[in-house]
HTML snippet that shows the backbone in 3Dmol.js (N, CA, C, O; Angstrom):
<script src="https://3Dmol.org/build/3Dmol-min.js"></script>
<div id="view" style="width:600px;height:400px;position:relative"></div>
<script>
const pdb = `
ATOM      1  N   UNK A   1       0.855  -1.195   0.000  1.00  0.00           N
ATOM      2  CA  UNK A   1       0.000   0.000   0.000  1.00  0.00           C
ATOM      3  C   UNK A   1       0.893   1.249   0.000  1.00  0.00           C
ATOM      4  O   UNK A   1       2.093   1.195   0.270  1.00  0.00           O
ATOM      5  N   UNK A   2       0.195   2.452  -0.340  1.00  0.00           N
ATOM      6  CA  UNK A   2       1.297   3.544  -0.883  1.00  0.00           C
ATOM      7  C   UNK A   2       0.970   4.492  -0.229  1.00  0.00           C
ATOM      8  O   UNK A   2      -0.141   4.971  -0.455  1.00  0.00           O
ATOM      9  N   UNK A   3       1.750   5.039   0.717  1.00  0.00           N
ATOM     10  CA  UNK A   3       0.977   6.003   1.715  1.00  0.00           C
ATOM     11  C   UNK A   3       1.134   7.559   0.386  1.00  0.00           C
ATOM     12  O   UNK A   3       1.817   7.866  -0.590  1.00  0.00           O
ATOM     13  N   UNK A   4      -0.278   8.252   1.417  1.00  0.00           N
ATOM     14  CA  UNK A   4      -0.270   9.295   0.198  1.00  0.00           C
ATOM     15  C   UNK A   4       0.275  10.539   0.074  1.00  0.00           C
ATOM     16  O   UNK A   4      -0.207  11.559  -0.418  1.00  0.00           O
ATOM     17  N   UNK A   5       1.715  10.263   0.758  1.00  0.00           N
ATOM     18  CA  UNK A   5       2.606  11.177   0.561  1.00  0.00           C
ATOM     19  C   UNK A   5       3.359  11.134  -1.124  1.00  0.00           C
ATOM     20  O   UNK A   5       3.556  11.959  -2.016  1.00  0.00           O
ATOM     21  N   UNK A   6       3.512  10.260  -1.000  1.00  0.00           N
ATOM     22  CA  UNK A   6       4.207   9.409  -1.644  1.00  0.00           C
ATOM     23  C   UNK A   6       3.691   9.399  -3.658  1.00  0.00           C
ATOM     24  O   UNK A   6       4.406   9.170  -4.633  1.00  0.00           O
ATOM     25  N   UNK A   7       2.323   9.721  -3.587  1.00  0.00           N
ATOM     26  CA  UNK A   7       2.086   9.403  -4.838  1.00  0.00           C
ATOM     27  C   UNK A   7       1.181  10.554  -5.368  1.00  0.00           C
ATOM     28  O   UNK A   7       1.200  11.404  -4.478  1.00  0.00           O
ATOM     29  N   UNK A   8       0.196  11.100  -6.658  1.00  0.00           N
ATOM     30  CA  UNK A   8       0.033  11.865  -6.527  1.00  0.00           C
ATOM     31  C   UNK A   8      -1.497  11.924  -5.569  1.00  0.00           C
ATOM     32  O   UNK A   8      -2.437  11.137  -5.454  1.00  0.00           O
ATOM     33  N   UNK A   9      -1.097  13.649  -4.820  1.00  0.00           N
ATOM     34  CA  UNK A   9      -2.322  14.011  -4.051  1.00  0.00           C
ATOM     35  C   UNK A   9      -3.936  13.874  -4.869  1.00  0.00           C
ATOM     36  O   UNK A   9      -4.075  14.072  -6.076  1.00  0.00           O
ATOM     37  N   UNK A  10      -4.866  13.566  -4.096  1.00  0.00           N
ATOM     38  CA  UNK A  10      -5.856  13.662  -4.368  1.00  0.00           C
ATOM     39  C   UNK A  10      -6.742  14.774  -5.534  1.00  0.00           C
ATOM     40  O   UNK A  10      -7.356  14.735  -6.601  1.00  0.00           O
ATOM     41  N   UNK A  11      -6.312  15.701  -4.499  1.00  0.00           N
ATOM     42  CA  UNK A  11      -6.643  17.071  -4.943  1.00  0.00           C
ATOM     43  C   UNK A  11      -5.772  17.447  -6.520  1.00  0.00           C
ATOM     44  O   UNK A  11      -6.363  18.207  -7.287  1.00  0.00           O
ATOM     45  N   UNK A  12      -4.562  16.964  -6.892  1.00  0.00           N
ATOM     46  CA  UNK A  12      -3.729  17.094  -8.056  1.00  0.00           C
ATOM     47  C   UNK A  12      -3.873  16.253  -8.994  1.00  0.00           C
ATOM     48  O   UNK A  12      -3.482  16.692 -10.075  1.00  0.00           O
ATOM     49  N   UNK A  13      -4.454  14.763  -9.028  1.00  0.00           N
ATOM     50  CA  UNK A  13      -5.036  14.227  -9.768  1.00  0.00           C
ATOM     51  C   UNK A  13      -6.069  14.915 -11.274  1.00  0.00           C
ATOM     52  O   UNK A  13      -5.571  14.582 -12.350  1.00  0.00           O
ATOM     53  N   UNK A  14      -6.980  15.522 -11.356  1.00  0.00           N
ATOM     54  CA  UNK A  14      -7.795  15.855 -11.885  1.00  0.00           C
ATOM     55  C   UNK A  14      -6.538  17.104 -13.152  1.00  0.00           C
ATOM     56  O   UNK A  14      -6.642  17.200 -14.375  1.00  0.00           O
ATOM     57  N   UNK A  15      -5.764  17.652 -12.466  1.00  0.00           N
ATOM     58  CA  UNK A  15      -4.546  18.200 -13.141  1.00  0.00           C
ATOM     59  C   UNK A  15      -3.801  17.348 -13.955  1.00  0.00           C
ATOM     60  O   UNK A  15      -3.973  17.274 -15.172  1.00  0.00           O
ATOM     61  N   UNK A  16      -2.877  16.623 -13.251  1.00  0.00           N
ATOM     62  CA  UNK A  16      -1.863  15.388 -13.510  1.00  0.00           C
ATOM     63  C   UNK A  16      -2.943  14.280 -14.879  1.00  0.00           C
ATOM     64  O   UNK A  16      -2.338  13.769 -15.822  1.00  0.00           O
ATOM     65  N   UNK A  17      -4.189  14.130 -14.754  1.00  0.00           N
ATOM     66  CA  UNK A  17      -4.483  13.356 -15.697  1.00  0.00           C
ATOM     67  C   UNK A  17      -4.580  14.141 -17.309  1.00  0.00           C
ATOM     68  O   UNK A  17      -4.305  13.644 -18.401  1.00  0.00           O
ATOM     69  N   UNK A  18      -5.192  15.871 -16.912  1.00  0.00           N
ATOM     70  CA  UNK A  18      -4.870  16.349 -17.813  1.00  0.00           C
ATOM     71  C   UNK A  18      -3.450  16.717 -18.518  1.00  0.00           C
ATOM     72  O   UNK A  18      -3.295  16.986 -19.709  1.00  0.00           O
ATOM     73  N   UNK A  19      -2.443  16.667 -17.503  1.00  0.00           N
ATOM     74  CA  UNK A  19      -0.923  16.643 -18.135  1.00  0.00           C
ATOM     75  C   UNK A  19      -0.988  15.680 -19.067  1.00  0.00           C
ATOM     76  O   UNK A  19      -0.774  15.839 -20.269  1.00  0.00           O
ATOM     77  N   UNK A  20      -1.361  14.412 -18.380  1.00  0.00           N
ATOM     78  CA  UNK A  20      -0.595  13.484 -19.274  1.00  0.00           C
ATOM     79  C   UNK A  20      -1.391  13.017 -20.788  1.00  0.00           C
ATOM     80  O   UNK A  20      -0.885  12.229 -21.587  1.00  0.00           O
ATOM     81  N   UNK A  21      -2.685  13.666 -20.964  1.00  0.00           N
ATOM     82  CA  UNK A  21      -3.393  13.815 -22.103  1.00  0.00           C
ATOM     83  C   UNK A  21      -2.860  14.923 -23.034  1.00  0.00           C
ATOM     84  O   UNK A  21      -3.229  14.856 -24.207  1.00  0.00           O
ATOM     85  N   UNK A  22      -2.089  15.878 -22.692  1.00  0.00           N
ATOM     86  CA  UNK A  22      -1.700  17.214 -23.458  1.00  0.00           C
ATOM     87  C   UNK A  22      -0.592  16.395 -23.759  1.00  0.00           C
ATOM     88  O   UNK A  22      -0.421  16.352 -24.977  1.00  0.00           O
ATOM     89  N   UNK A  23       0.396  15.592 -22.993  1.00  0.00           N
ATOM     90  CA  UNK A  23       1.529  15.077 -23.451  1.00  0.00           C
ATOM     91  C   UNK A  23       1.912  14.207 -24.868  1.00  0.00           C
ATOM     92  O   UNK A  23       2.746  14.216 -25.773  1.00  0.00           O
ATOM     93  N   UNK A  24       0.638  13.404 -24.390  1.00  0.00           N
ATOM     94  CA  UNK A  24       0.192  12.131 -25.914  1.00  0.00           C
ATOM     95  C   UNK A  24       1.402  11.088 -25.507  1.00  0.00           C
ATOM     96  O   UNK A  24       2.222  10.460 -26.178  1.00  0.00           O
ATOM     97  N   UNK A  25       1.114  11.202 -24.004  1.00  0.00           N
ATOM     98  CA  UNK A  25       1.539   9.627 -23.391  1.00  0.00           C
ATOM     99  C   UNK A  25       1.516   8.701 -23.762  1.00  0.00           C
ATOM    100  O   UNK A  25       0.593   8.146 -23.165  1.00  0.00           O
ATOM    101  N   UNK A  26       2.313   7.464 -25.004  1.00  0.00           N
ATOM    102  CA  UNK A  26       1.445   6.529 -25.689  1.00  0.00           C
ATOM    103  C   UNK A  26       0.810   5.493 -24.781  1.00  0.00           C
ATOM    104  O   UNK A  26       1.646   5.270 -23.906  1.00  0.00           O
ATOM    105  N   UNK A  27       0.002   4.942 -24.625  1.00  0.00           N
ATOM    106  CA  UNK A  27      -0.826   3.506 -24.761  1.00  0.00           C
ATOM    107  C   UNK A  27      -0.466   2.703 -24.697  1.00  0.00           C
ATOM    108  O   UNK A  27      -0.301   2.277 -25.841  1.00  0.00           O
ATOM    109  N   UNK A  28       0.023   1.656 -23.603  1.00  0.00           N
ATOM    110  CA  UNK A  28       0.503   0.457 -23.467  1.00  0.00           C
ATOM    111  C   UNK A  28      -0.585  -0.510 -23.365  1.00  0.00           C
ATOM    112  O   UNK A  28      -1.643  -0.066 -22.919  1.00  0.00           O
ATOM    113  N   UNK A  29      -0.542  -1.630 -23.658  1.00  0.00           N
ATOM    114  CA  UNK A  29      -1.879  -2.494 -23.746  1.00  0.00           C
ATOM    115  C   UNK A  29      -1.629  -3.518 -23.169  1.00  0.00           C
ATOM    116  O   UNK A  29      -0.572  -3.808 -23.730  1.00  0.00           O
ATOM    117  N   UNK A  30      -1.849  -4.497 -22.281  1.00  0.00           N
ATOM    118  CA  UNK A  30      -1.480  -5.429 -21.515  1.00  0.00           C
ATOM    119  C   UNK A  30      -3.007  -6.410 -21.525  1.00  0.00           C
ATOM    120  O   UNK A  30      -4.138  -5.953 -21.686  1.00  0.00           O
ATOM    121  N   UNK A  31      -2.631  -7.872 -21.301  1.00  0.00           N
ATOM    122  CA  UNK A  31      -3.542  -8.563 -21.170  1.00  0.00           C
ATOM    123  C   UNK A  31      -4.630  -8.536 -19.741  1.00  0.00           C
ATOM    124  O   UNK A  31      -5.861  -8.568 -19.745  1.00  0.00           O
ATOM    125  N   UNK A  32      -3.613  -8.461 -18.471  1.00  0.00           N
ATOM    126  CA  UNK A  32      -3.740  -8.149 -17.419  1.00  0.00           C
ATOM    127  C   UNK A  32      -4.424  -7.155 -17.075  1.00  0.00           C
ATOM    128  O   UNK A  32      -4.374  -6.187 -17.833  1.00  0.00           O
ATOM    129  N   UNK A  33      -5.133  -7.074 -16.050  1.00  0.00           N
ATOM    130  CA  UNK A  33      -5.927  -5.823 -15.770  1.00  0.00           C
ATOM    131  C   UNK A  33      -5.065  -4.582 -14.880  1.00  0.00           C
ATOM    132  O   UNK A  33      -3.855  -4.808 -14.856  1.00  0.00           O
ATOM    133  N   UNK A  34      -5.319  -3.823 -14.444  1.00  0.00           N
ATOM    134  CA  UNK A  34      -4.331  -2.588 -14.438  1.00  0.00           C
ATOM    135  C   UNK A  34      -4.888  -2.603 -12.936  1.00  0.00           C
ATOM    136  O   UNK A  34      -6.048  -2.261 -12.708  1.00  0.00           O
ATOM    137  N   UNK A  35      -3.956  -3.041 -11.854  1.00  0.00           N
ATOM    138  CA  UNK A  35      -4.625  -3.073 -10.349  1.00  0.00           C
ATOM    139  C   UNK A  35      -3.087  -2.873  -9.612  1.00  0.00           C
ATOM    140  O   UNK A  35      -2.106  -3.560  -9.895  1.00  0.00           O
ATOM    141  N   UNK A  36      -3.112  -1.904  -8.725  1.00  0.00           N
ATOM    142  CA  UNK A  36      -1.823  -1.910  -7.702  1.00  0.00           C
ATOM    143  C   UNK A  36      -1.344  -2.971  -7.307  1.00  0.00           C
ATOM    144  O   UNK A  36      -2.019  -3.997  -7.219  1.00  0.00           O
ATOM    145  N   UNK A  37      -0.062  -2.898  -6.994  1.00  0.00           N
ATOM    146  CA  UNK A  37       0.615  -4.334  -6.536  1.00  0.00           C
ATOM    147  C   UNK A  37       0.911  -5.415  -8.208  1.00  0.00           C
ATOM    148  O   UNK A  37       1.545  -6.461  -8.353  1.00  0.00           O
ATOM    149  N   UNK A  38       0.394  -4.853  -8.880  1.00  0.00           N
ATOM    150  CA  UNK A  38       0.580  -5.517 -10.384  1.00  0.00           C
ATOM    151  C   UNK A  38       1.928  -5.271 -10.772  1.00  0.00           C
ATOM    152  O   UNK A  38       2.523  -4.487 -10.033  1.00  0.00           O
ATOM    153  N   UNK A  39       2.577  -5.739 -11.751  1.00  0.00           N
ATOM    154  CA  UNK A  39       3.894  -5.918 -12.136  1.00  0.00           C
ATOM    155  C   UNK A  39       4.496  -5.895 -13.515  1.00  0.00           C
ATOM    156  O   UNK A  39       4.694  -6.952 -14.115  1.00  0.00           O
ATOM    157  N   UNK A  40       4.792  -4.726 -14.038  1.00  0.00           N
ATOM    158  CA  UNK A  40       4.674  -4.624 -15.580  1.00  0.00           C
ATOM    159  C   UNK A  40       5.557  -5.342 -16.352  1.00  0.00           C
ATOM    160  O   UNK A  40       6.533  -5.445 -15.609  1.00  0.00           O
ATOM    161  N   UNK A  41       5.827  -5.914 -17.404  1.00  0.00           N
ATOM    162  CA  UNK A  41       7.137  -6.416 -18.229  1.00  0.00           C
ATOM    163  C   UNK A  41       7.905  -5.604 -18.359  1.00  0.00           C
ATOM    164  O   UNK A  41       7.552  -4.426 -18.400  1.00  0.00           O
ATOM    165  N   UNK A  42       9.297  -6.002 -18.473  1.00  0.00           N
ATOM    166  CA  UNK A  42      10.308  -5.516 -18.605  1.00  0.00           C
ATOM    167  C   UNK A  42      10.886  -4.649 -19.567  1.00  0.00           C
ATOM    168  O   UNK A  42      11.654  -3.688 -19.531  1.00  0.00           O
ATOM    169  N   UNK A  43      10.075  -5.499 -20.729  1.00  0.00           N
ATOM    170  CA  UNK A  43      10.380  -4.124 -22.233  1.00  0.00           C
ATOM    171  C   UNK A  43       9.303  -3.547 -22.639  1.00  0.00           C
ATOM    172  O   UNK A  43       8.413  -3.866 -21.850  1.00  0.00           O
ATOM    173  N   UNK A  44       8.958  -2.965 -23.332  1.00  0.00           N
ATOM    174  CA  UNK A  44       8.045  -2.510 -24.155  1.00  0.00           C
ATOM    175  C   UNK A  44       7.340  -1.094 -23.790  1.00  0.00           C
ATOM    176  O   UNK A  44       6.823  -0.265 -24.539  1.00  0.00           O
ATOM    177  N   UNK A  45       7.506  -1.107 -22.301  1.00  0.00           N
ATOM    178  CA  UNK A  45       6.905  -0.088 -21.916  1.00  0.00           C
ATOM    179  C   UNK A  45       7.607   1.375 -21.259  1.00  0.00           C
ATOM    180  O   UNK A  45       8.246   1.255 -20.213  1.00  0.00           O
ATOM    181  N   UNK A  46       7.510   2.368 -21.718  1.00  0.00           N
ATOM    182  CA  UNK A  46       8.460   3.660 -21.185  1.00  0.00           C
ATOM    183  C   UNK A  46       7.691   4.269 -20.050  1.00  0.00           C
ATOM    184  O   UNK A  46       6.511   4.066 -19.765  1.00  0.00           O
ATOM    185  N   UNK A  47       8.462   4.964 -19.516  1.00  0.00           N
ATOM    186  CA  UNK A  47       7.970   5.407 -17.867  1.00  0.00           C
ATOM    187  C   UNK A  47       8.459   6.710 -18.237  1.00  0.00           C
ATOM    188  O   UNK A  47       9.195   7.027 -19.171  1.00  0.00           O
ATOM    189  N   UNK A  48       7.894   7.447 -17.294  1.00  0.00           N
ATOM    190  CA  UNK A  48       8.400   8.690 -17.293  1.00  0.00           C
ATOM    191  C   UNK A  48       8.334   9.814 -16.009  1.00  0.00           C
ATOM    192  O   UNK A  48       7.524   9.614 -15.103  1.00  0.00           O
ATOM    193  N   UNK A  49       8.950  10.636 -15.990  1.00  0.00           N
ATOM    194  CA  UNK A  49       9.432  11.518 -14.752  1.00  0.00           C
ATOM    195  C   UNK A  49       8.030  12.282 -14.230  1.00  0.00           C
ATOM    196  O   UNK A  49       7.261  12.781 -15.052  1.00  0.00           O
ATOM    197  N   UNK A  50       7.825  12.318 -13.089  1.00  0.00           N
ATOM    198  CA  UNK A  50       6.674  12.812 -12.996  1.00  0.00           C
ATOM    199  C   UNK A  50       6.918  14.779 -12.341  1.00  0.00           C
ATOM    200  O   UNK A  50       7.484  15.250 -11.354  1.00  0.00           O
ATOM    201  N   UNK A  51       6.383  15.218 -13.160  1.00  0.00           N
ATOM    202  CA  UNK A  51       7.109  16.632 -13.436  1.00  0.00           C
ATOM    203  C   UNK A  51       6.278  17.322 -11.286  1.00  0.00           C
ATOM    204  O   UNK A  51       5.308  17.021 -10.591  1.00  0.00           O
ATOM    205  N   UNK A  52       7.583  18.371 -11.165  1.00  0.00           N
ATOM    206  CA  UNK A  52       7.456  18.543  -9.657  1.00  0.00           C
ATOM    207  C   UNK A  52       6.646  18.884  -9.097  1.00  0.00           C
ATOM    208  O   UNK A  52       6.392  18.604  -7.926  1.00  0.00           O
ATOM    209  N   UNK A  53       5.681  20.005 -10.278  1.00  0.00           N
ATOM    210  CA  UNK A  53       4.427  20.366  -9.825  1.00  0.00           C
ATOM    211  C   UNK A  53       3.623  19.848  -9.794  1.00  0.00           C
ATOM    212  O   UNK A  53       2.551  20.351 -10.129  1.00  0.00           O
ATOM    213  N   UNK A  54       3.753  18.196  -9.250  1.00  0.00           N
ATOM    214  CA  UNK A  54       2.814  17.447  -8.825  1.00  0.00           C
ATOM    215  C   UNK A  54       3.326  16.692  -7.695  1.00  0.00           C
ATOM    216  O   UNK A  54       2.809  15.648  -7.296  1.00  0.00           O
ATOM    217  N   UNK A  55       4.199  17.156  -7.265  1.00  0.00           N
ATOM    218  CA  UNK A  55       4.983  16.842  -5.687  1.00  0.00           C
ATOM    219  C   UNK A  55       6.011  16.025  -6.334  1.00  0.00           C
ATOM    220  O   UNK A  55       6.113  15.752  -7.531  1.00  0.00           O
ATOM    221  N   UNK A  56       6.612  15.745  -5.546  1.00  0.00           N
ATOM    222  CA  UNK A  56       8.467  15.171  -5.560  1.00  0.00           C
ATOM    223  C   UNK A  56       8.339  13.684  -4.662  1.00  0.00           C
ATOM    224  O   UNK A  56       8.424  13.486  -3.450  1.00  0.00           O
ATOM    225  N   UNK A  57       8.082  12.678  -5.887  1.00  0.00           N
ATOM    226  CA  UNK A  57       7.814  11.537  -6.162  1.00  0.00           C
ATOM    227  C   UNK A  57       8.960  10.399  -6.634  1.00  0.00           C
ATOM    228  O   UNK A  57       9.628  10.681  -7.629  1.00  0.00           O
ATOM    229  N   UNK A  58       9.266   8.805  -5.778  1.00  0.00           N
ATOM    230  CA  UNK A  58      10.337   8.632  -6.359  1.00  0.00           C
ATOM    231  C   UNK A  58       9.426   7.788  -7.585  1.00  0.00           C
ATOM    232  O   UNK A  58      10.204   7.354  -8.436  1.00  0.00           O
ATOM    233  N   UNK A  59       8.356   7.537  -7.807  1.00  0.00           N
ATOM    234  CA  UNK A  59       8.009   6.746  -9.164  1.00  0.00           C
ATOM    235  C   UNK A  59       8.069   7.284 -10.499  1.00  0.00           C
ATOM    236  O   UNK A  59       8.585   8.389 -10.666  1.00  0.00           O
ATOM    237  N   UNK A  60       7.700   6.769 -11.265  1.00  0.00           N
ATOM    238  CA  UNK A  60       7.536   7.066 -12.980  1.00  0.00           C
ATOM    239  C   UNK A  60       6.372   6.561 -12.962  1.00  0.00           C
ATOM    240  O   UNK A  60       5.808   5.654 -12.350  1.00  0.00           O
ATOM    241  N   UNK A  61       5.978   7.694 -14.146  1.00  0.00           N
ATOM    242  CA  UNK A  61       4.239   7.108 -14.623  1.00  0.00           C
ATOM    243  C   UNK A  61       4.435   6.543 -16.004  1.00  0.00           C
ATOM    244  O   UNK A  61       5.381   6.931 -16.690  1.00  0.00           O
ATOM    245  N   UNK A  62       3.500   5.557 -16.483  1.00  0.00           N
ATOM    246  CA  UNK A  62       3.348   5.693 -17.584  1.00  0.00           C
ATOM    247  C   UNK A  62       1.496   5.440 -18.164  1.00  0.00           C
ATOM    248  O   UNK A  62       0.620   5.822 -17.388  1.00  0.00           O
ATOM    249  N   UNK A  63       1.176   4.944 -19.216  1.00  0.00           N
ATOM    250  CA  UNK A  63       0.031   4.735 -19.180  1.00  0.00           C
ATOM    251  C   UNK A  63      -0.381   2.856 -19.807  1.00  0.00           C
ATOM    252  O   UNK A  63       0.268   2.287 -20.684  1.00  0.00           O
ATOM    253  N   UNK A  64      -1.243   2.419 -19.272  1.00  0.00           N
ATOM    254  CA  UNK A  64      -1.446   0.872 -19.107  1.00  0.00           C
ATOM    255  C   UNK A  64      -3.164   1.182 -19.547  1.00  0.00           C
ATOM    256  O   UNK A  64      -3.857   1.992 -18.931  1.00  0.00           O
ATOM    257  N   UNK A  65      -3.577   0.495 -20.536  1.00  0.00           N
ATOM    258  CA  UNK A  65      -4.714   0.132 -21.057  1.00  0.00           C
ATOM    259  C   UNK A  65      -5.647   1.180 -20.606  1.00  0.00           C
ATOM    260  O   UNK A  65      -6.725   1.099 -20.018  1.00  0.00           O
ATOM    261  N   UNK A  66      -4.689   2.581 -21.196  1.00  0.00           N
ATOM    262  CA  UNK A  66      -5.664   3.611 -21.136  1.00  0.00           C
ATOM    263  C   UNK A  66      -5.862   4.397 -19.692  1.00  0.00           C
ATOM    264  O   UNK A  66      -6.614   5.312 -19.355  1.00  0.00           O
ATOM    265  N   UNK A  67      -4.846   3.629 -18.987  1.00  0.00           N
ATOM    266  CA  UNK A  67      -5.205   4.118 -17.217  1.00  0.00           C
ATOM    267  C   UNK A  67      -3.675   4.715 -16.795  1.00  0.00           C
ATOM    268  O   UNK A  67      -2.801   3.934 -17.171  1.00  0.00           O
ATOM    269  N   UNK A  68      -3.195   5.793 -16.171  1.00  0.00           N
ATOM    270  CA  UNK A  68      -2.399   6.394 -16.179  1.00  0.00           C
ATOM    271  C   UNK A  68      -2.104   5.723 -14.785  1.00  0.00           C
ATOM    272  O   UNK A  68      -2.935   5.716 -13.878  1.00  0.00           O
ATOM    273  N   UNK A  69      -0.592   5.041 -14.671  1.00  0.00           N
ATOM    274  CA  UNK A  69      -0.505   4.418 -13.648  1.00  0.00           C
ATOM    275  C   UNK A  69       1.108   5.142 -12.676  1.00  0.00           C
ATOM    276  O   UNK A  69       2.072   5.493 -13.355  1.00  0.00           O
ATOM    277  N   UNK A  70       1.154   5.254 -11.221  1.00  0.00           N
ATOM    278  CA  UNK A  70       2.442   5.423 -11.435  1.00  0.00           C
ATOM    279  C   UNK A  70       3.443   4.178 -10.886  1.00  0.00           C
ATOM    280  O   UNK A  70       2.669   3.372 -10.369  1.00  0.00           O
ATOM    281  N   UNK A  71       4.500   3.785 -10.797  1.00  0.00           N
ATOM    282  CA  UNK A  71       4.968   2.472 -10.926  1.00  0.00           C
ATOM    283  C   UNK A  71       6.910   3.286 -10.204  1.00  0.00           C
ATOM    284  O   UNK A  71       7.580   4.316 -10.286  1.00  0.00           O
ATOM    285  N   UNK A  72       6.957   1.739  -9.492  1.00  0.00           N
ATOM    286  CA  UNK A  72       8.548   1.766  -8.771  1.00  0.00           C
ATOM    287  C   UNK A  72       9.142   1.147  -9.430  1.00  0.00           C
ATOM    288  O   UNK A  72       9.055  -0.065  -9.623  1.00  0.00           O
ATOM    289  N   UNK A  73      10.193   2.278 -10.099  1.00  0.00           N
ATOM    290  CA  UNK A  73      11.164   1.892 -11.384  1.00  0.00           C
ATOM    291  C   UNK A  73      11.747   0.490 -10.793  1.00  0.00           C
ATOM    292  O   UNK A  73      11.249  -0.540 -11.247  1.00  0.00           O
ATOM    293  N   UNK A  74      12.469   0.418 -10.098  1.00  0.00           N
ATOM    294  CA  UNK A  74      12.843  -0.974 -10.226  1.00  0.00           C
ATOM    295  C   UNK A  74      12.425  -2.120 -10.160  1.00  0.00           C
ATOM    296  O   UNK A  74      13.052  -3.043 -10.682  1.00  0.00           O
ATOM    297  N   UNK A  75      11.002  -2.352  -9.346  1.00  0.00           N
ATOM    298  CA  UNK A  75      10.595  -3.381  -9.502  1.00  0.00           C
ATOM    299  C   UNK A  75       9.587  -3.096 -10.400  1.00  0.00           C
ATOM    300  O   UNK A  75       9.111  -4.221 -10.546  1.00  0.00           O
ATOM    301  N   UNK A  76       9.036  -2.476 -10.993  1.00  0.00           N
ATOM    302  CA  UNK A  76       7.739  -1.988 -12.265  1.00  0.00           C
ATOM    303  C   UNK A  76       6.927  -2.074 -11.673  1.00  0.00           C
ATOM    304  O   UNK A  76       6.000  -2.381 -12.421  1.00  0.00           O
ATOM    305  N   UNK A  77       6.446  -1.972 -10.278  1.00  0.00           N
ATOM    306  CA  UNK A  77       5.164  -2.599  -9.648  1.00  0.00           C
ATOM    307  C   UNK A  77       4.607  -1.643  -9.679  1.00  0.00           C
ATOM    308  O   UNK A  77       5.232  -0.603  -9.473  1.00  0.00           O
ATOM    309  N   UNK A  78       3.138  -1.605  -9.963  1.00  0.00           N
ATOM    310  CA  UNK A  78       1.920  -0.263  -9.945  1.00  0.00           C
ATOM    311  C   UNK A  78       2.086   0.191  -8.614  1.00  0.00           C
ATOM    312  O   UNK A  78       2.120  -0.841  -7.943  1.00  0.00           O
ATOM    313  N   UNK A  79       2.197   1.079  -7.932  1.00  0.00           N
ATOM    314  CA  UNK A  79       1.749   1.830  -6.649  1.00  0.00           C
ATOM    315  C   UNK A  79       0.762   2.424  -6.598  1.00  0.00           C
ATOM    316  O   UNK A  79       0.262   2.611  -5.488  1.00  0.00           O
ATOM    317  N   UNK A  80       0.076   2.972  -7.863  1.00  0.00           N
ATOM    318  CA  UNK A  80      -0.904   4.179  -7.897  1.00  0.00           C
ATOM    319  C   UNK A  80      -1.866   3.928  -9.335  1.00  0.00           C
ATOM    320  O   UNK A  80      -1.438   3.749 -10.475  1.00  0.00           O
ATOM    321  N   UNK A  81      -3.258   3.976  -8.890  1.00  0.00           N
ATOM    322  CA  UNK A  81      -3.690   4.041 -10.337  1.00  0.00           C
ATOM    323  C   UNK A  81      -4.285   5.180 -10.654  1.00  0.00           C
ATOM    324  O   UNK A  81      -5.496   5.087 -10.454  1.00  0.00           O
ATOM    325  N   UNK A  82      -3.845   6.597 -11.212  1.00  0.00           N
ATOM    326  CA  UNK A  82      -4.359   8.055 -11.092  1.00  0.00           C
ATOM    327  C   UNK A  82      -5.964   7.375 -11.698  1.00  0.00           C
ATOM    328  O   UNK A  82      -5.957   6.604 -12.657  1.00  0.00           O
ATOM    329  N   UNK A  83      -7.109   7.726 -11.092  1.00  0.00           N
ATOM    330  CA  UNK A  83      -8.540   7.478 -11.362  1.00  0.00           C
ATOM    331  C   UNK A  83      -8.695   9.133 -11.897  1.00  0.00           C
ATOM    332  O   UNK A  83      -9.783   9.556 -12.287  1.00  0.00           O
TER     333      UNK A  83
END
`;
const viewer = $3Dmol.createViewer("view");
viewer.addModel(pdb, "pdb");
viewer.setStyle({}, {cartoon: {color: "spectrum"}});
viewer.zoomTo();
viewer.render();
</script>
C-alpha cells in the first residue's frame, strides 16, 4: 500500500491526468488488468518523470490500457492508479 505522501495528491489528480493527455503519453496495452501491486514487463513499456508540480515523487508514470498508472522503477510494480 502507498501512503499518500508518496504518490500523486488527491486534490492534483484531476490536473496530472490532464498533463498526461496534453503530453500524448502513448498507450501500453497489456492482457492483465491494471490493479496496484501488479507488475509490468520488462520491455516494451516507457515510464516517465513525474514533473514537480505534482509533488516530488520517487516513481515514474506511464500509461497501461488507457489508465495512467504510477509504478517503482525498479521493480515496475503499480503503486498508484491516477482514477
Amino acid at each position: 500500500m502507498l501512503d499518500d505522501d508518496a504518490g500523486i495528491a488527491v486534490e492534483q489528480r484531476p490536473a496530472f491526468r490532464e498533463y498526461v493527455i496534453r503530453e500524448r503519453i502513448p498507450n501500453y496495452t497489456m492482457p492483465e488488468r491494471v490493479i496496484v501491486g501488479g507488475i509490468l514487463p520488462e520491455t516494451g513499456v516507457t515510464y516517465y518523470d513525474v514533473p514537480q508540480t505534482f509533488g516530488v515523487t520517487p516513481y515514474r508514470y506511464t500509461v497501461i490500457n488507457g489508465e495512467t498508472v504510477l509504478v517503482e522503477p525498479r521493480s515496475r510494480r503499480i503503486v498508484q492508479v491516477i482514477e
